[in-house]
N, C-alpha and C positions, 0 to 999 in steps of 0.2 A: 504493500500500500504506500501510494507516495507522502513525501512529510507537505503537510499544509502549511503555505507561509503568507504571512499578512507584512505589508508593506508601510508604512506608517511616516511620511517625509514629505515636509511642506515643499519640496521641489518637484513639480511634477516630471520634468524632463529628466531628473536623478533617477524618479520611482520608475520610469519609464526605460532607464537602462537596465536597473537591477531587474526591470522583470524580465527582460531578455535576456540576461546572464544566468538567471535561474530557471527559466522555464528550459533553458537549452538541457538541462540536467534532467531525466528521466525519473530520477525518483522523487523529484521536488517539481511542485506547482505552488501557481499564487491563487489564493482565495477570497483577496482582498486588499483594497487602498484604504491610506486616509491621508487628510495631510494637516491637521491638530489631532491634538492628542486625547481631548473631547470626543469630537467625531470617534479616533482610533479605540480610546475604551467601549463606548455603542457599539460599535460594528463589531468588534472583537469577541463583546462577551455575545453576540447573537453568532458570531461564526465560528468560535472554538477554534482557531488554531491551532496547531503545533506549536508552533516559533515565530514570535514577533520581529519584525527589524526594524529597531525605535531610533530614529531619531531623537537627539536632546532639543534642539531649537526649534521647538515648533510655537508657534501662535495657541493664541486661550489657554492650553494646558500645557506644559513642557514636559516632553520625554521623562525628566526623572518622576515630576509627578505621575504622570502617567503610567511609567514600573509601578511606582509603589501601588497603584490602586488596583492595577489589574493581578500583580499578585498577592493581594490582599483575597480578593474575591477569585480569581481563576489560579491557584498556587502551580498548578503541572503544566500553565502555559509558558515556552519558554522565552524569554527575552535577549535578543542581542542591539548590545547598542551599536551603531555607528554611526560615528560624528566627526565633524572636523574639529572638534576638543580634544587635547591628550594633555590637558591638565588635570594635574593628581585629584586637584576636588570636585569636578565631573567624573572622573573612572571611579572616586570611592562614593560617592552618591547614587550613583547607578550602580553599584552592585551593593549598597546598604539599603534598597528600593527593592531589588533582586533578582537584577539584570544575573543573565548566566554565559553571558560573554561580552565583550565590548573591543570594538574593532575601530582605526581610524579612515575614515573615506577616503584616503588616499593609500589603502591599501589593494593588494591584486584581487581578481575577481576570485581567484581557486583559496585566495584564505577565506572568502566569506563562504566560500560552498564546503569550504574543511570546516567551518564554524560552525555552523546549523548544525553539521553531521556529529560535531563531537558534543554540542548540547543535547541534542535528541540521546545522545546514550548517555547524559544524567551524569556529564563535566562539565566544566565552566572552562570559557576559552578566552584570555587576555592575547591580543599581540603582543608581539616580543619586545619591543620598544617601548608598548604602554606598560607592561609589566616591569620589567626595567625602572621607567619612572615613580610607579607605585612603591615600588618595593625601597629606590633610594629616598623618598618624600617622606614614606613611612618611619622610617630610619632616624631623618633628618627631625622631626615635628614631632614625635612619641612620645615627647613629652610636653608637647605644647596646649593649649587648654584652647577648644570648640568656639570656633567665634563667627563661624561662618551661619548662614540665614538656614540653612539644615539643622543648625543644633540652637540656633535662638528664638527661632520661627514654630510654627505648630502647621501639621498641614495644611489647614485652614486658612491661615495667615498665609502659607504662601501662595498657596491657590489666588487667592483673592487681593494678594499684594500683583500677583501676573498681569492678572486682569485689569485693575489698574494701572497700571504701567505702561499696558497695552490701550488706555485709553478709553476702556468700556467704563459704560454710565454705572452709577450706583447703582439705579434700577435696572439694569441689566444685567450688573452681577446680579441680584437678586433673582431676578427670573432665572438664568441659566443654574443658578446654584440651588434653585428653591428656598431661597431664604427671604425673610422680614427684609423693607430696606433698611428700616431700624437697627437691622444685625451685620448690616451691612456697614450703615456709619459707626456702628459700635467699633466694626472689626477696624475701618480705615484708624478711625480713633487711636486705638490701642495697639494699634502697627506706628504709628506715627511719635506717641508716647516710647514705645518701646523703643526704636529705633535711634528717637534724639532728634527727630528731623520735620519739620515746621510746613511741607509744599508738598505738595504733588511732586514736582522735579524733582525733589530730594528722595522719596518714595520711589521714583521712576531711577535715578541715577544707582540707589542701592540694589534694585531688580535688576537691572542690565550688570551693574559689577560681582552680584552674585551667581550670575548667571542664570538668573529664572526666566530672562526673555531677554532678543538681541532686538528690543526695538531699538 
């Protein structure tokens, strides 16, 4: 039975090579696009995958959010990130979310078709450069104390710091999230208080530097 693969990348002419570089492979098909990471959780949990290929920078939700929710709720679907990131605090976000491999876009096509293959038999696949890095950063920092928006942030917060950022209305968050807008000013609020930081821009410049969105 071929592995099911779902495609998840706000480029469509990227999504559109990799599905010709995978569909050429016999045992692997695609069963699906997205190109947020919104859209990608909908579609994914209605199509059951095998193995995601997530993109980090996507629009409304970001890849990492996106690992974390879909293996919350689908644990045996498998996740590979690839992205033009190979900094240490994207590759350990995506795999503390629960990515089971992460590869850089400027990698060859036969490591992504090695990747899929070696997640489906239940490993995790770093490239070797990205590994490399992880491993000297870890090294370097292990004793350094969490100060990034992963470890000061709540899901929630950062979900809805994105979205902001990204420019959506209050009441829009609200509707997309199903929340009060009430909870909505509460959260900007207490994102704003936390942070230290007085504007929307400043709101907007810490999402772009933490890398929750490359508006």
């Amino acid at each position: 039975m071929a592995i099911r693969v779902f495609l998840a990348d706000d480029h469509r002419i990227f999504r559109q090579g990799l599905r010709g570089l995978i569909t050429e492979e016999a045992d692997l098909t695609i069963v699906g696009e997205a190109e947020d990471g919104r859209d990608a959780i909908a579609k994914i949990t209605e199509l059951r995958p095998d193995v995601v290929i997530m993109d980090i920078g996507m629009p409304s939700l970001n890849g990492i959010e996106a690992t974390r929710q879909l293996k919350r709720d689908l644990p045996k679907t498998h996740v590979i990130a690839l992205s033009m990131h190979t900094d240490e605090k994207y590759v350990a976000e995506m795999l503390r979310a629960g990515a089971n491999g992460y590869l850089c876009k400027k990698c060859e096509a036969d490591e992504l078709i090695q990747a899929i293959r070696v997640v489906m038999n239940g490993q995790t696949y770093l490239s070797p450069a990205i590994a490399g890095t992880l491993v000297e950063n870890y090294v370097r920092n292990s004793t350094a104390a969490p100060t990034s928006a992963f470890s000061q942030l709540t899901d929630r917060e950062r979900e809805i710091l994105q979205m902001l950022a990204e420019e959506k209305s209050v009441k829009e968050i609200a509707a997309d999230l199903n929340l009060s807008i009430k909870t909505v000013h509460s959260h900007r609020e207490h994102l704003m208080q936390k942070l230290n930081v007085q504007t929307m821009a400043g709101l907007t410049k810490y999402a772009v530097r933490e890398g929750l969105t490359e508006v």
